[in-house]
C-alpha positions in Angstrom: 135.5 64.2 98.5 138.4 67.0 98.7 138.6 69.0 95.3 142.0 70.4 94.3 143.5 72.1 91.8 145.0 70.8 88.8 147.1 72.7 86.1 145.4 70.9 82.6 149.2 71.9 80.6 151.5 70.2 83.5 149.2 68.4 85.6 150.6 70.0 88.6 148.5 70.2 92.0 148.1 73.3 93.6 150.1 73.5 97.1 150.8 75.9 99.6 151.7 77.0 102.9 148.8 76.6 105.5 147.9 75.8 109.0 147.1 72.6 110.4 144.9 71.9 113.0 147.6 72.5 115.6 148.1 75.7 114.0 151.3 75.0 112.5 152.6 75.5 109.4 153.4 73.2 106.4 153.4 72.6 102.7 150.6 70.9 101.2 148.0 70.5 98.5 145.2 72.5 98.7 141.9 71.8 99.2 138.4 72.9 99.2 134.9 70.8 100.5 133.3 71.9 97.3 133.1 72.7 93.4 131.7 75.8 94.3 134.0 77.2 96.6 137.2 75.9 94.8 135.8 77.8 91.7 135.1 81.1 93.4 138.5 81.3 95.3 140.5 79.9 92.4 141.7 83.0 90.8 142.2 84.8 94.0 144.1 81.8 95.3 146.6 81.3 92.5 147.4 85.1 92.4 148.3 84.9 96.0 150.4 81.9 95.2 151.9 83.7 92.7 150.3 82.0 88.9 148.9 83.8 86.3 147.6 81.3 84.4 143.9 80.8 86.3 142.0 79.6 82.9 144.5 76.2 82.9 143.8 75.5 86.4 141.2 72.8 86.3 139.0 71.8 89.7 139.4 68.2 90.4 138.1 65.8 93.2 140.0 63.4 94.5 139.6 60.8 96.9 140.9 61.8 101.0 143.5 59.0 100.8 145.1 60.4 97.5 145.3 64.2 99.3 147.2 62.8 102.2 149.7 60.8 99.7 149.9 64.0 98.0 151.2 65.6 101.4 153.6 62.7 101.7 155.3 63.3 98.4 155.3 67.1 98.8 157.4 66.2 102.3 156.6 69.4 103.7 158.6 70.8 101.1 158.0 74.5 99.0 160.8 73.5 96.6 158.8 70.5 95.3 156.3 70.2 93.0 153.6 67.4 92.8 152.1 66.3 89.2 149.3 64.4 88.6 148.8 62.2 85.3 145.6 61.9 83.5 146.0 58.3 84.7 146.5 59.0 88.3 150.3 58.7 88.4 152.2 60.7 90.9 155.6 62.3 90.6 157.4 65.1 92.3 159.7 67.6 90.9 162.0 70.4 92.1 160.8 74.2 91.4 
């Protein structure tokens, strides 16, 4: 299962700009294939994305079908954010 980022204040996913298998770009959540790895590249990761707030970033798995509807909310977009409820409800905000 994918494990992402999730801010415990805002519930916000962590997304960024990467490179798909085509080598393109696009916005989308981030992911990691383990615990382990998510938790040794989180601080790194979020100070290249620009947070300061590592300790509130929470690693999370989630499900492959939930990452992809994640993307499809995000719409390729850097503007939006994506927030994830304690209940799994998703929403989408502008920066």
């Amino acid at each position: 299962m994918p494990i992402v980022l999730r801010q415990s204040n805002t519930g916000e996913i962590a997304a960024c700009l990467q490179k798909n298998n085509y080598d393109l770009d696009y916005y989308g959540v981030k992911q990691w294939e383990t615990e382990e790895e998510a938790e040794a590249q989180k601080e790194s990761f979020l100070h290249a994305i620009g947070r300061d707030d590592a300790p509130y970033w929470l690693v999370l798995s989630i499900d492959e079908n939930r990452v992809k509807l994640c993307n499809v909310k995000l719409k390729n977009d850097p503007s939006r954010i994506l927030l994830l409820s304690l209940e799994g409800v998703m929403t989408t905000r502008q920066r």
